[in-house]
mmCIF file of the C-alpha atoms, coordinates in Angstrom:
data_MODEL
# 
_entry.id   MODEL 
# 
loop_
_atom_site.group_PDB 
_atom_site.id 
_atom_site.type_symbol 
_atom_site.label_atom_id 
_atom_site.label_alt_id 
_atom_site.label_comp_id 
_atom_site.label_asym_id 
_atom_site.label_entity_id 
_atom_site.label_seq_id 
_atom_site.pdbx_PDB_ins_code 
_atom_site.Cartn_x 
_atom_site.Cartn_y 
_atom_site.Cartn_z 
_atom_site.occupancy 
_atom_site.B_iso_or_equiv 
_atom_site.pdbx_formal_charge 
_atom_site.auth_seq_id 
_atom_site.auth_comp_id 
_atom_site.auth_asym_id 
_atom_site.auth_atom_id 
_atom_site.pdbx_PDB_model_num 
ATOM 1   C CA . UNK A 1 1   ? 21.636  -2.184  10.390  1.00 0.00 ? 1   UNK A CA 1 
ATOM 2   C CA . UNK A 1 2   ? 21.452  -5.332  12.808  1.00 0.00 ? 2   UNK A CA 1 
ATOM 3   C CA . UNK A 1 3   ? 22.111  -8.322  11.805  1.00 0.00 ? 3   UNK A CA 1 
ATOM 4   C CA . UNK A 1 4   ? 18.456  -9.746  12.843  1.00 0.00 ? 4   UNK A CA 1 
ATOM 5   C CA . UNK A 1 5   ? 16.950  -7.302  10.907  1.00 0.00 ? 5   UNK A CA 1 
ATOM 6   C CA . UNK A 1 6   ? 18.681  -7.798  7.803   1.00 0.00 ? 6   UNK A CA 1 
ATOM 7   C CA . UNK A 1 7   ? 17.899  -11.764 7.846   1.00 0.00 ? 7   UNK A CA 1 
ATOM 8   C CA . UNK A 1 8   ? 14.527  -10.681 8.854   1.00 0.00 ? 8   UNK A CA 1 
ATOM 9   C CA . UNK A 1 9   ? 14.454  -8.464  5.454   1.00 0.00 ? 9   UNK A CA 1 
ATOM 10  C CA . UNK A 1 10  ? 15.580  -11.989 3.579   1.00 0.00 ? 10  UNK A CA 1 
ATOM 11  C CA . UNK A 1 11  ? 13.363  -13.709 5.195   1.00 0.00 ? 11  UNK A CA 1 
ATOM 12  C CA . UNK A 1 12  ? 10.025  -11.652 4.421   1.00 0.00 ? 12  UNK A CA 1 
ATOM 13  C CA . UNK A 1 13  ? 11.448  -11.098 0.773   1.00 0.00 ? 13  UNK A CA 1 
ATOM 14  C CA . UNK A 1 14  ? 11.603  -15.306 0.536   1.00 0.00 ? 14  UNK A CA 1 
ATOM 15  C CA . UNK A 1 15  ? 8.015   -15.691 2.087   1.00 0.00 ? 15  UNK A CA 1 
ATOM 16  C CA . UNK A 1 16  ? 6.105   -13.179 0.450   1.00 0.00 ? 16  UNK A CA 1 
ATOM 17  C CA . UNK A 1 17  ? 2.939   -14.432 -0.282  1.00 0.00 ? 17  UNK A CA 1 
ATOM 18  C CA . UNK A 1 18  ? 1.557   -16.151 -3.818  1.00 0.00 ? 18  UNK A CA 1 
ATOM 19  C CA . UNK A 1 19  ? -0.474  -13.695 -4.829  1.00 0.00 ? 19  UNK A CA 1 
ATOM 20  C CA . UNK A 1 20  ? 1.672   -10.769 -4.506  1.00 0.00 ? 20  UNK A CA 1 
ATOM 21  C CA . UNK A 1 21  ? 4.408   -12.624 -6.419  1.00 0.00 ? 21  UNK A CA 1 
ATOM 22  C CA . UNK A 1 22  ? 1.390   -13.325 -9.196  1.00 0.00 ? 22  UNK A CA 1 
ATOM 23  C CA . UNK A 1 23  ? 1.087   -9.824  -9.615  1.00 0.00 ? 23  UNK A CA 1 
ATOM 24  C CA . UNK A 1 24  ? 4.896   -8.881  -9.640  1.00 0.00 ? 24  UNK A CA 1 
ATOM 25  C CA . UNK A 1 25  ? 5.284   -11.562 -12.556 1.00 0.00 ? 25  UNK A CA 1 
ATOM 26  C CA . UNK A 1 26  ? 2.321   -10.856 -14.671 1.00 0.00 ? 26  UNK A CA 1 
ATOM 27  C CA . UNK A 1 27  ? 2.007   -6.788  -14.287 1.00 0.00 ? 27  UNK A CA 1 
ATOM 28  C CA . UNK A 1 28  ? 2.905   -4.845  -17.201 1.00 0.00 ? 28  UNK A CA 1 
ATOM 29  C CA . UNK A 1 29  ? 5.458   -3.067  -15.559 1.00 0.00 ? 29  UNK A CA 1 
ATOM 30  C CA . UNK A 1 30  ? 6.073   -1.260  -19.316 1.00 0.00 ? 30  UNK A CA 1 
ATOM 31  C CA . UNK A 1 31  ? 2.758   0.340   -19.919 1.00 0.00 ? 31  UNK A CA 1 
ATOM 32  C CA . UNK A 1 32  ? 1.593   1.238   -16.421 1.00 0.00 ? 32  UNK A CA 1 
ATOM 33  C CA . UNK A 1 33  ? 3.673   1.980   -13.140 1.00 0.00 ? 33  UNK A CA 1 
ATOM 34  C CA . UNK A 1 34  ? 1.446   -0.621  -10.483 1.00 0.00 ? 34  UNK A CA 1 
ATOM 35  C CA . UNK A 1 35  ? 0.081   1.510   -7.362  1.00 0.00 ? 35  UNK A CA 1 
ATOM 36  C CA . UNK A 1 36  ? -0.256  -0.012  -3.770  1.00 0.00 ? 36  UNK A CA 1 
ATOM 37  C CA . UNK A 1 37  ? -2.880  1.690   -1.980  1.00 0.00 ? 37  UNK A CA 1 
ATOM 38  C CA . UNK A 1 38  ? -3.653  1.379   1.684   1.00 0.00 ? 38  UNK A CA 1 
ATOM 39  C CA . UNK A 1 39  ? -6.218  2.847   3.838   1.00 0.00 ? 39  UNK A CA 1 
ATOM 40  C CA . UNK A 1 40  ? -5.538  2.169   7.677   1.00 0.00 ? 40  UNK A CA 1 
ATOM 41  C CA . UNK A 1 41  ? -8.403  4.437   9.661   1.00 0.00 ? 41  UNK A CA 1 
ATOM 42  C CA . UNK A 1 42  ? -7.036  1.870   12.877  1.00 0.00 ? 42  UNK A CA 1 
ATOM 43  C CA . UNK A 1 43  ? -4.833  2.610   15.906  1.00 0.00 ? 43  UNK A CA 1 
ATOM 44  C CA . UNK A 1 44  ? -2.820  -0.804  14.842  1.00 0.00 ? 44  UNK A CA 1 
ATOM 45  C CA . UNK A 1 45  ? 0.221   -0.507  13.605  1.00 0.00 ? 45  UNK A CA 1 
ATOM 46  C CA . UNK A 1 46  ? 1.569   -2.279  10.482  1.00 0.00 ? 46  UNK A CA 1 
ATOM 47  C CA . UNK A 1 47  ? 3.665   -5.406  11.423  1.00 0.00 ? 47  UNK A CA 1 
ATOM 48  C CA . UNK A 1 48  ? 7.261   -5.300  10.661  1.00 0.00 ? 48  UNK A CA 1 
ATOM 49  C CA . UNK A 1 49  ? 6.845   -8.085  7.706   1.00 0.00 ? 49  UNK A CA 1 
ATOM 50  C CA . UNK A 1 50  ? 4.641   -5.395  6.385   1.00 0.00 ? 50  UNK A CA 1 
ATOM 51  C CA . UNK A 1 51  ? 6.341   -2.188  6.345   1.00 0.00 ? 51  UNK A CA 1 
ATOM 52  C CA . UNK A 1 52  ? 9.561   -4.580  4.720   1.00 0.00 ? 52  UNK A CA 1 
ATOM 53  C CA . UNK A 1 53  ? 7.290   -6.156  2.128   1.00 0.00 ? 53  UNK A CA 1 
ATOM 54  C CA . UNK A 1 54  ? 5.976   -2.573  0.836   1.00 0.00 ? 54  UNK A CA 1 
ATOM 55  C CA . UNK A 1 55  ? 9.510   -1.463  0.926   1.00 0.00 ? 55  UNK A CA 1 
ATOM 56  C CA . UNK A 1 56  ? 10.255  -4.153  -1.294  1.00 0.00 ? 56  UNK A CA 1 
ATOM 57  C CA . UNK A 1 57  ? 7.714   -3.536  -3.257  1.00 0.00 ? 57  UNK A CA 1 
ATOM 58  C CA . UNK A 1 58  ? 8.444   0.357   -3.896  1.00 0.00 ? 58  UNK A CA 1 
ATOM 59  C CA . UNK A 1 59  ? 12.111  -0.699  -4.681  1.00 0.00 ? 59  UNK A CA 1 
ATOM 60  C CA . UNK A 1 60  ? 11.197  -3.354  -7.711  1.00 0.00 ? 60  UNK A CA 1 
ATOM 61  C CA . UNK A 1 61  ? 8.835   -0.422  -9.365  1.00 0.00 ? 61  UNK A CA 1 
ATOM 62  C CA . UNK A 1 62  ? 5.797   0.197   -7.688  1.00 0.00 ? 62  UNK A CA 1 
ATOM 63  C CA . UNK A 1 63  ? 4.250   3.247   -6.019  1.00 0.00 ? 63  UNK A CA 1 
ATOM 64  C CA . UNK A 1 64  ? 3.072   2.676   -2.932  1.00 0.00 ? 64  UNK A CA 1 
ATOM 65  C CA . UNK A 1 65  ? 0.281   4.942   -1.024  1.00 0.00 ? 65  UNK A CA 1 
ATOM 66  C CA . UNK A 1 66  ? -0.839  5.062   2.427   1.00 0.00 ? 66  UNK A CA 1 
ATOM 67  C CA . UNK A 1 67  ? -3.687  6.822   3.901   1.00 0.00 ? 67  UNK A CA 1 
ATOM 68  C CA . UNK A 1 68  ? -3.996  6.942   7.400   1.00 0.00 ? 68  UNK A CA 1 
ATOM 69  C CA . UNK A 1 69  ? -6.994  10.194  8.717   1.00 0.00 ? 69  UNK A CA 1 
ATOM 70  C CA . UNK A 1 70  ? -6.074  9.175   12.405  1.00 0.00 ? 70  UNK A CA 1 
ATOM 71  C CA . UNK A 1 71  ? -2.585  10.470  11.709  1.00 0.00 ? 71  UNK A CA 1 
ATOM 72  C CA . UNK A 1 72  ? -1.273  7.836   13.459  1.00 0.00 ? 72  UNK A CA 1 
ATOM 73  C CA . UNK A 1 73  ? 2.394   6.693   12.457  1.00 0.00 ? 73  UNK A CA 1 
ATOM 74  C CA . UNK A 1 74  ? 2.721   3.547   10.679  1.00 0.00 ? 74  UNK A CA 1 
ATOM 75  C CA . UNK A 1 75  ? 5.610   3.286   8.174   1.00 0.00 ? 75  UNK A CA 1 
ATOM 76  C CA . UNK A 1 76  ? 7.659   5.521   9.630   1.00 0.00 ? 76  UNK A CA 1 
ATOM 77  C CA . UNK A 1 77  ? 8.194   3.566   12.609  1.00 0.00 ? 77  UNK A CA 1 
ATOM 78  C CA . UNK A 1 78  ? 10.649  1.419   10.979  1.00 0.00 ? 78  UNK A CA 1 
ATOM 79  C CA . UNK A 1 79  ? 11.925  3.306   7.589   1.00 0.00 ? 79  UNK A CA 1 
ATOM 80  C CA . UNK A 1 80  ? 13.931  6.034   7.507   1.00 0.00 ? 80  UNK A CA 1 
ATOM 81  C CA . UNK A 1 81  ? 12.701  9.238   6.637   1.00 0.00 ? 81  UNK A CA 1 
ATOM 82  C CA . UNK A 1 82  ? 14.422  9.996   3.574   1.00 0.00 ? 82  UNK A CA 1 
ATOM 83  C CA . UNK A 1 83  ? 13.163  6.757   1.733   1.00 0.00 ? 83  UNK A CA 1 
ATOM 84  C CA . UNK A 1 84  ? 9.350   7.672   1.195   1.00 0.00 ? 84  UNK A CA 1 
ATOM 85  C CA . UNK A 1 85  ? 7.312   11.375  1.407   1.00 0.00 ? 85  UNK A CA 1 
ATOM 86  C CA . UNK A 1 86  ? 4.494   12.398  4.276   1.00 0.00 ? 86  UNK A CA 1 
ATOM 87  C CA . UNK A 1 87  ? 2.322   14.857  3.708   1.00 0.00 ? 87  UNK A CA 1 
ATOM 88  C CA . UNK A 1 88  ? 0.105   15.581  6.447   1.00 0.00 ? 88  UNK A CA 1 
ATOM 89  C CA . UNK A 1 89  ? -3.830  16.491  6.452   1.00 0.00 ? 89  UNK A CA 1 
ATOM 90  C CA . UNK A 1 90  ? -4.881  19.411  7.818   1.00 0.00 ? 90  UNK A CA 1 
ATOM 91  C CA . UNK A 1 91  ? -7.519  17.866  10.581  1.00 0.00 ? 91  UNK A CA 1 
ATOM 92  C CA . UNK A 1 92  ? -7.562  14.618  12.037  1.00 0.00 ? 92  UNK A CA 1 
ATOM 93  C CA . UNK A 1 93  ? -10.479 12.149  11.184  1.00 0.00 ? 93  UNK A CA 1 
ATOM 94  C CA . UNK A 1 94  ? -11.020 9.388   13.957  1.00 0.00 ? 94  UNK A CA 1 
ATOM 95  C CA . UNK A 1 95  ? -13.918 7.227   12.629  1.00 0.00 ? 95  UNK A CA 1 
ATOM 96  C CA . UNK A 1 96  ? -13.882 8.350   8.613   1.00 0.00 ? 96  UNK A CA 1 
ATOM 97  C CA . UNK A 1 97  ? -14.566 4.754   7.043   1.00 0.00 ? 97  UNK A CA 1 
ATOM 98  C CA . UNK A 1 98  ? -14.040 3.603   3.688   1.00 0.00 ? 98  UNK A CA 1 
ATOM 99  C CA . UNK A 1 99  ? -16.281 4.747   1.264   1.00 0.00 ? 99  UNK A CA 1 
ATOM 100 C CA . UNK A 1 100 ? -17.549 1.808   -1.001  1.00 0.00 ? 100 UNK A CA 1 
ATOM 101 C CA . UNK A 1 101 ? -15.269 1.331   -4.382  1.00 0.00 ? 101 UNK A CA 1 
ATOM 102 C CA . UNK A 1 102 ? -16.153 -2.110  -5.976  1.00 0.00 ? 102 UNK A CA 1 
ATOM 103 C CA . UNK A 1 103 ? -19.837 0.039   -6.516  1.00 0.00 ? 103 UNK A CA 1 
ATOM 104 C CA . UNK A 1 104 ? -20.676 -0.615  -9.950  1.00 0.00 ? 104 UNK A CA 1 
ATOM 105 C CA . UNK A 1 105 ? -20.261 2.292   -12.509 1.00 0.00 ? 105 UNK A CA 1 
ATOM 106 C CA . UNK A 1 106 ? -22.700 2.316   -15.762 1.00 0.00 ? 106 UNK A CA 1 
ATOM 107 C CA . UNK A 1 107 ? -20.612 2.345   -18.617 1.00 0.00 ? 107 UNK A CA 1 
ATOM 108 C CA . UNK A 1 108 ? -21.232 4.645   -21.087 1.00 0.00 ? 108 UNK A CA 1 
ATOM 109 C CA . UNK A 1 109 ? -23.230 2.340   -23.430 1.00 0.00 ? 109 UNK A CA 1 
ATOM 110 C CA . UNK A 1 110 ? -25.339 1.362   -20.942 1.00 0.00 ? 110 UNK A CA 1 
ATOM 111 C CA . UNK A 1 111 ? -26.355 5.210   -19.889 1.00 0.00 ? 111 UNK A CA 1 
ATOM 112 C CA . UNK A 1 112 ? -26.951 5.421   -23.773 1.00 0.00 ? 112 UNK A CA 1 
ATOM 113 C CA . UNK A 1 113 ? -29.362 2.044   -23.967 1.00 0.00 ? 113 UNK A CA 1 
ATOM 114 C CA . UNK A 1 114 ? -30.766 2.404   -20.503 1.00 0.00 ? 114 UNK A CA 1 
ATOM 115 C CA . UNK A 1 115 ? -33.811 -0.846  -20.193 1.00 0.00 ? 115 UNK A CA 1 
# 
């Protein structure tokens, strides 16, 4: 490994943002394993600072998941195969977007007492 690269891995590790260090210091790392998930449906790559901050991440605990239906190649321009798992889709989706997840679910007392 270069030496540029590994002060660049110090260097992200140092600057990672507040609210990801938030979540490292307050997550219950005892009752639940924390999950990263990411869905990039873009041509962009992730940035370098990126890739090393979810390695970082998957090292202190987490598991991190990335979806990507364009099949393009993301993390595995810069980490080594052997340190994560790609499993590949069948067909290729260009333009599949997100679907909506902060919809709001009825709970089940409210399908019980429905106004």
């Amino acid at each position: 490994m270069e030496k540029e690269f590994k002060l660049e891995i110090i260097m992200t590790a140092l600057n990672i943002s507040d609210d990801i260090l938030k979540l490292i210091e307050t997550f219950d790392y005892t009752s639940y394993i924390p999950k990263v998930i990411i869905y990039d449906n873009t041509k962009n790559f992730l940035s370098e600072e990126d890739i090393i901050t979810l390695a970082y991440l998957n090292i202190i605990g987490m598991d991190i998941a990335v979806f990507t239906p364009t099949n393009y190649k993301n993390i595995e321009i810069l980490l080594k195969e052997n340190v994560f798992k790609s499993h590949n889709l069948p067909s290729v989706r260009i333009n599949l977007s997100m679907p909506n997840l902060e919809k709001k679910r009825d709970s089940f007392i409210s399908k019980l007492f429905r106004f």
